[in-house]
FIDRENKOL-226262 format. One record per residue (C-alpha): residue number from 1; chain; x, y, z. Coordinates in nm, 2 decimals, padded with zeros to 4 digits. Last residue first. Layout:
NUM;A;X;Y;Z
...
//
This chain:
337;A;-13.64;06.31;-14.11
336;A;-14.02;06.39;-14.04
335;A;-14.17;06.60;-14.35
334;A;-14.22;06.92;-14.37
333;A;-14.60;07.02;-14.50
332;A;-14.57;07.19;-14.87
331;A;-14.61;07.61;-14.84
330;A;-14.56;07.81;-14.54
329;A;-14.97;07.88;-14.63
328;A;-15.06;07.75;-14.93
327;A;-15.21;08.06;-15.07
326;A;-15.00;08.30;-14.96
325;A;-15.02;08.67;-15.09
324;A;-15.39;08.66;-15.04
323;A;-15.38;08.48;-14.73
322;A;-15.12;08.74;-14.54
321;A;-15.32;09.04;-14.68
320;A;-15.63;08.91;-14.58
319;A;-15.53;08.85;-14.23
318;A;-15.35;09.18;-14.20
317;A;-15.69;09.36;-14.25
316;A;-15.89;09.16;-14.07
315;A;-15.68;09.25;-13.73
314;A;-15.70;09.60;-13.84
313;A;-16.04;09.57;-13.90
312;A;-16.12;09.43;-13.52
311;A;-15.90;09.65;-13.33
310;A;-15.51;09.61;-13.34
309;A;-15.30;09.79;-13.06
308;A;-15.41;09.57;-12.77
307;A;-15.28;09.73;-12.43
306;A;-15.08;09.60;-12.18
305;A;-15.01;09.83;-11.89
304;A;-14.84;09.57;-11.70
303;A;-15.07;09.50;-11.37
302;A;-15.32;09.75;-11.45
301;A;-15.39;09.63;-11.80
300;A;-15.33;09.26;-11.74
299;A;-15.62;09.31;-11.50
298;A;-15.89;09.56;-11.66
297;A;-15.84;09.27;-11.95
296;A;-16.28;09.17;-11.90
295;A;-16.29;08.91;-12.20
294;A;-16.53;08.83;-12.42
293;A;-16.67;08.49;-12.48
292;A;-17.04;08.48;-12.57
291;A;-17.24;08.17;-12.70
290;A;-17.07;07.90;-12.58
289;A;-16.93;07.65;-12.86
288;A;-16.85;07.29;-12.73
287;A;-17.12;07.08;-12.91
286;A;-17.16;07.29;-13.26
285;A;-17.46;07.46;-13.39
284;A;-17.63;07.34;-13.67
283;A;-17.54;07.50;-14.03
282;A;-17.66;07.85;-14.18
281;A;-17.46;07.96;-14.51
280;A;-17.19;08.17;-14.63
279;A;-17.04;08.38;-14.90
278;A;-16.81;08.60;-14.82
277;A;-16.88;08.94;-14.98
276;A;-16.60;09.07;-15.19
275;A;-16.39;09.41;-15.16
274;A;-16.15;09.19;-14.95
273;A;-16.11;09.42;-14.63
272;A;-16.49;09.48;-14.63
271;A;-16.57;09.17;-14.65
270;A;-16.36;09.00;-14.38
269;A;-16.55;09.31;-14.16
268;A;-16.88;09.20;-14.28
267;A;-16.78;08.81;-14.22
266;A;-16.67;08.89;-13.83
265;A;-17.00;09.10;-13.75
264;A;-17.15;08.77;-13.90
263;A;-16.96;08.55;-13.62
262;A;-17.02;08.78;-13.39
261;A;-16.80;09.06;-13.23
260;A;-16.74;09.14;-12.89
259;A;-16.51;09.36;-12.72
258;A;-16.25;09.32;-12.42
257;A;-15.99;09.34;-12.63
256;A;-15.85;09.01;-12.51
255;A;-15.56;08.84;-12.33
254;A;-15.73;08.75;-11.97
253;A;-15.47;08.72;-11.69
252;A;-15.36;08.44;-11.43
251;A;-15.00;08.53;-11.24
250;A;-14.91;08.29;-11.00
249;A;-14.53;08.37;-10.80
248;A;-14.61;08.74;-10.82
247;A;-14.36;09.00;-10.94
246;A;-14.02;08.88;-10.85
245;A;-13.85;09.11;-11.15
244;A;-13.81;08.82;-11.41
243;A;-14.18;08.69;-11.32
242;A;-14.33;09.06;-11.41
241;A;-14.04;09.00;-11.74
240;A;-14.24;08.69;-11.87
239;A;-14.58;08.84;-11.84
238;A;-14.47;09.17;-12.06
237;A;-14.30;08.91;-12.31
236;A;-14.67;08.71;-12.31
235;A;-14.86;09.05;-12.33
234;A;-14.66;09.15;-12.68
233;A;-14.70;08.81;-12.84
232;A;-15.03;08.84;-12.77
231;A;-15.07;09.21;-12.92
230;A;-14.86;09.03;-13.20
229;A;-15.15;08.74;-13.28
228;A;-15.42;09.01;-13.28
227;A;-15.72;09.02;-13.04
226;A;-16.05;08.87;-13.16
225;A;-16.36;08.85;-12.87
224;A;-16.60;08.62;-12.96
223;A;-16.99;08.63;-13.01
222;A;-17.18;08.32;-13.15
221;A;-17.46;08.40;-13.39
220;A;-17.83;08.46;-13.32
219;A;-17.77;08.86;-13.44
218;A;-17.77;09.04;-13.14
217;A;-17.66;08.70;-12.88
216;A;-17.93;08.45;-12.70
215;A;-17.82;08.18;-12.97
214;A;-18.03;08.12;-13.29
213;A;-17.82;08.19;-13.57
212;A;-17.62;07.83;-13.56
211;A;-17.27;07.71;-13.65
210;A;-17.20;07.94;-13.92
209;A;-17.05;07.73;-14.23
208;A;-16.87;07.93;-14.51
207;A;-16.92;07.90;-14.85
206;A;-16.68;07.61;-15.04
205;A;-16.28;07.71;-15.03
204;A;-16.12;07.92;-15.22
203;A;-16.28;08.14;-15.39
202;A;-16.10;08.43;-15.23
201;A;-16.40;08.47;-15.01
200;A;-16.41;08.17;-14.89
199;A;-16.07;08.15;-14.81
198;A;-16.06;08.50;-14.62
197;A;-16.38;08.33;-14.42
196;A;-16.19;08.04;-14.34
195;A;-15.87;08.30;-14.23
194;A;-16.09;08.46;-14.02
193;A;-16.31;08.20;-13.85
192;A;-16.03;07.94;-13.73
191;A;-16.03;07.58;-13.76
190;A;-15.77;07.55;-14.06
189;A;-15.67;07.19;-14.09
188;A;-15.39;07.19;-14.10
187;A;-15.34;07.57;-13.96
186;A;-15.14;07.86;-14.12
185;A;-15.20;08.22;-13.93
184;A;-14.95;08.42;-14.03
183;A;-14.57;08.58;-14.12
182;A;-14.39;08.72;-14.37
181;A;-14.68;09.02;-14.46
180;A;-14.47;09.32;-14.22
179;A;-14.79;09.34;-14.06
178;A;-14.75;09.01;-13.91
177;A;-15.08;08.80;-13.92
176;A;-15.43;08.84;-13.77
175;A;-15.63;08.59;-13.53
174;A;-15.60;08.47;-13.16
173;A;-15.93;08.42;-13.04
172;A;-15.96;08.43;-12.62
171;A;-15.65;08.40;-12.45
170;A;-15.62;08.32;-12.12
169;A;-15.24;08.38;-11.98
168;A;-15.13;08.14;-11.75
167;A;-14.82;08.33;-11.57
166;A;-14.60;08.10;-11.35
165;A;-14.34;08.08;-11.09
164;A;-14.16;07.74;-10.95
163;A;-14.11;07.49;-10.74
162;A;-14.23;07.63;-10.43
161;A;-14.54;07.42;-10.27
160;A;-14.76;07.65;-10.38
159;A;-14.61;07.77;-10.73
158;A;-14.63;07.36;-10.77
157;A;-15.00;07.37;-10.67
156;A;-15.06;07.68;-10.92
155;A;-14.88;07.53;-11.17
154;A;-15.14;07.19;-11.16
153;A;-15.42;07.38;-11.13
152;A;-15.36;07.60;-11.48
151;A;-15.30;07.23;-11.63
150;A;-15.61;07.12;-11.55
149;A;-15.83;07.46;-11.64
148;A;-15.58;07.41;-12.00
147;A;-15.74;07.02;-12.05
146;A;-16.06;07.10;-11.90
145;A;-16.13;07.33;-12.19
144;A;-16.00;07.09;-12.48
143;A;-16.20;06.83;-12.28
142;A;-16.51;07.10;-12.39
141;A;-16.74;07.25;-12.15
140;A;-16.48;07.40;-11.93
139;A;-16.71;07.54;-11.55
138;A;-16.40;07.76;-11.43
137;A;-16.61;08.05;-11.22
136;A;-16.52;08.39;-11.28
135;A;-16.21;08.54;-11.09
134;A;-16.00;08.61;-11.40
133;A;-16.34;08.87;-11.53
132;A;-16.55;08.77;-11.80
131;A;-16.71;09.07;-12.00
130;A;-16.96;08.94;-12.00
129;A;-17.18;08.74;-11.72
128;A;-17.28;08.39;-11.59
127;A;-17.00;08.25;-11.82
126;A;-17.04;07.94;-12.03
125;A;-16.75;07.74;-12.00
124;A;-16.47;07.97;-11.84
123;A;-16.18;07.75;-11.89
122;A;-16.24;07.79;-12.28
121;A;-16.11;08.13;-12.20
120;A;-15.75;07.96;-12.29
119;A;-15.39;07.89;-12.15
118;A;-15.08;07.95;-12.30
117;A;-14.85;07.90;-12.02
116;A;-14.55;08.11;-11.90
115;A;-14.33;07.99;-11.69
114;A;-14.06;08.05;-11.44
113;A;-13.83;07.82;-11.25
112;A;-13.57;07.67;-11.50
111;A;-13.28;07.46;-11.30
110;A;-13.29;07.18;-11.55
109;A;-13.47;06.91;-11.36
108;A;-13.73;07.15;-11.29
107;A;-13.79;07.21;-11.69
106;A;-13.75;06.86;-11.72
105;A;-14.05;06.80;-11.48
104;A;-14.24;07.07;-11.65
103;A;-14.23;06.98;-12.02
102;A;-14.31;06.62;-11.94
101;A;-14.63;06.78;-11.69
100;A;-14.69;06.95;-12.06
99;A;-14.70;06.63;-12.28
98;A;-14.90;06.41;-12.01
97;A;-15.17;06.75;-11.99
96;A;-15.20;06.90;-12.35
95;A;-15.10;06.61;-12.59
94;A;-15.24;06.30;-12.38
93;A;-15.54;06.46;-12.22
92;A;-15.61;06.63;-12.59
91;A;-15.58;06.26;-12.74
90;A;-15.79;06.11;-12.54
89;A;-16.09;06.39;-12.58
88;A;-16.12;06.27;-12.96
87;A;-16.45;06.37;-13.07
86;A;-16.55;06.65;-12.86
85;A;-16.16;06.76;-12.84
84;A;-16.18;06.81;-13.17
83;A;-16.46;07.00;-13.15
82;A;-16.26;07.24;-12.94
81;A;-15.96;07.27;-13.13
80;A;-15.58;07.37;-12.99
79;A;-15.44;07.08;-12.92
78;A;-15.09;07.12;-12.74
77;A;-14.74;07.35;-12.76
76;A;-14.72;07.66;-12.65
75;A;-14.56;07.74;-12.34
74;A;-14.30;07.97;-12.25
73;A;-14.01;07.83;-12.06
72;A;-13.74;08.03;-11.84
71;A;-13.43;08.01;-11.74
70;A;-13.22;07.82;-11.94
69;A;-12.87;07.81;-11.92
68;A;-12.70;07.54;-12.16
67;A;-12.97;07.45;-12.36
66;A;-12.86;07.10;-12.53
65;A;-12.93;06.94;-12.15
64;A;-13.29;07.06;-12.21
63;A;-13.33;06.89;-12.59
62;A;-13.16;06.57;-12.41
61;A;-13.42;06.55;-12.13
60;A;-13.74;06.63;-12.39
59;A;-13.55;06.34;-12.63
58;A;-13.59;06.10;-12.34
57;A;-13.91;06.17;-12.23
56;A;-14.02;06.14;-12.58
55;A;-14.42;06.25;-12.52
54;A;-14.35;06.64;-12.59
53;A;-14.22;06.56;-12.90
52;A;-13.88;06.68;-13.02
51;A;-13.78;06.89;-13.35
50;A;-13.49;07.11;-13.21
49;A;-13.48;07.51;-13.32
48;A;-13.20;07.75;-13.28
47;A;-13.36;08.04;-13.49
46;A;-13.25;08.13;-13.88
45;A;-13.61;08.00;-14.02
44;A;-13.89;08.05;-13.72
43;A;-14.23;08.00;-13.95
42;A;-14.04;07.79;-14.18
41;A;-14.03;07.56;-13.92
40;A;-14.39;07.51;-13.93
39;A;-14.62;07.41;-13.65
38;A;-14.90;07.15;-13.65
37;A;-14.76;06.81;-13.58
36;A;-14.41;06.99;-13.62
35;A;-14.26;06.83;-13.32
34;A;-14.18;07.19;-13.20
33;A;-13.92;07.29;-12.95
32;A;-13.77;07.64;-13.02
31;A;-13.44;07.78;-12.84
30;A;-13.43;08.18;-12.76
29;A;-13.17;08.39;-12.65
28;A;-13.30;08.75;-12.62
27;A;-13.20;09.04;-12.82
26;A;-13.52;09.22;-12.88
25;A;-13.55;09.07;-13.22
24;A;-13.50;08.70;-13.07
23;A;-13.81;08.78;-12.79
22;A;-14.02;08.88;-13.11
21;A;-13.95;08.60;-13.33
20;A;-14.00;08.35;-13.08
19;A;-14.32;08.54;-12.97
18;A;-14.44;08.52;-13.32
17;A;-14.32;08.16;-13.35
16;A;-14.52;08.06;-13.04
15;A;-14.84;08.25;-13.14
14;A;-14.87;08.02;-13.49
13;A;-14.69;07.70;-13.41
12;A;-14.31;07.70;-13.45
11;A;-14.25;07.75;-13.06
10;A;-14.48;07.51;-12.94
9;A;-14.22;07.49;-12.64
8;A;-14.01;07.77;-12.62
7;A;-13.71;07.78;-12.43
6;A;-13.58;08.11;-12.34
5;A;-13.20;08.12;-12.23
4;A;-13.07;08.42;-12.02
3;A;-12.75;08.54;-12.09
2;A;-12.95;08.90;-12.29
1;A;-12.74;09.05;-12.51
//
């Protein structure tokens, strides 16, 4: 077994517990932090977990001193929704920059020197071309945006000055479930496309809202790229071990296919899996939303021979079998103790 200790900050939230999961199945010793704002501990049941809030200075120090040789930290936790940010950019400054630069300084007090951060293509803004390569401009949009291109600066000036080794890995839109059906996507409020478009479908839910037909994309609707939550898992664990063996002391790679779909390219393939159409209908676009995100992943590629083994339907696929089979998610909310 692996001596090395893996803390894992956001580590009952929906990528953070697959990765959890993953890294523990492989033999690694993992601990999970989550202050269960919008994790689940059900989602990482039989792992060493400690509830503790990124904010608690105190509690952060004490969760580290509890982990008796740790290594390395993976990076999760934070705000995850754009229009969210829109309307309450305070708190995303709070949650993903003062709560992370916690997370690092106790990290560094600690003796742990490598990290890998959950980043996001929001640093891109709107792009000047598609696929997006790492070396495109950062223009953020969003204070959710600016939040991660913040952060991303921040690692690279300590990995300057010495302090420590990073991978920020840029995700674009995390979606799917595990295949095995125990495990999926389970947000409060849900935000994301696929599983509001499994709920609609289901009957669950009023008909979808598409934020606006008319953008400069096939069909007028907004074009993301949709890689599966265990292909992430898979790149963040291929990340983590580059830094293990002295590979780069900044690592920045895209996690995507590195094709497109649209929003009603996303609802025919949610259809097809449920044997229903989703019904829908046409609302005003939303401040924040570019209108194409997809990501060039030549690099992470090359560099660890990554590949994405879900495409578009099978990412659907696993989605609609999670929801169907659990409608209320990880079930009631836990409660603080």
């Amino acid at each position: 077994m692996d001596k090395d200790l893996i803390v894992i900050a956001g580590g009952a939230g929906y990528i953070g517990s697959c990765c959890a999961r993953m890294l523990h199945g492989q033999g690694r010793r993992v601990a999970v932090l989550d202050d269960l704002s919008s994790g689940h501990a059900r989602a990482v049941e039989g792992l060493p977990f400690e509830r503790v809030d990124l904010l608690d200075v105190p509690a952060l120090d004490r969760a580290f001193a509890s982990c008796p040789g740790v290594s390395e930290v993976m990076l999760f936790a934070g705000r995850i929704s754009v229009p969210e940010s829109v309307r309450d950019p305070e708190a995303y400054y709070l949650n993903n920059l003062v709560g992370a630069h916690n997370l690092i300084k106790a990290m560094l007090d600690h003796g742990a020197e490598r990290i890998v951060f959950s980043s996001s293509a929001a640093v891109y803004g709107v792009p000047d071309r598609v696929p997006i390569p790492e070396d495109a401009a950062l223009r953020p949009i969003s204070p959710y945006g600016r939040t991660k291109k913040q952060l991303e600066e921040a690692l690279d000036d300590l990995a300057a000055a010495g302090r420590l080794r990073y991978a920020s890995l840029r995700y674009f839109n995390a979606s799917g479930a595990e295949p095995d059906g125990l495990h999926g996507e389970d947000h409060r409020p849900e935000t994301h496309l696929i599983p509001l478009a499994v709920a609609a479908g289901l009957g669950r839910r009023p008909p979808l809202k598409v934020f606006g037909d008319d953008y400069d994309t096939p069909d007028g609707s907004c074009v993301r790229d949709y890689v599966h939550v265990r292909d992430l898992a898979r790149a963040h664990l291929m990340a983590l071990e580059r830094l293990r063996k002295g590979q780069g002391k900044g690592d920045v790679f895209n996690l995507g296919c590195g094709m497109g779909a649209s929003v009603l390219e996303v609802l025919r393939a949610v259809s097809r899996a449920l044997g229903t159409d989703v019904p829908f209908e046409i609302a005003p676009r939303r401040p924040g939303d570019p209108p194409r995100l997809v990501a060039s992943a030549a690099k992470i590629r090359r560099e660890t021979g990554w590949e994405p083994a879900f495409d578009l339907d099978g990412i659907v696929e696993t989605a609609v079998a999670w929801h169907r089979n659990h409608p209320d998610g990880y079930g009631p909310e836990e409660v603080a103790p």
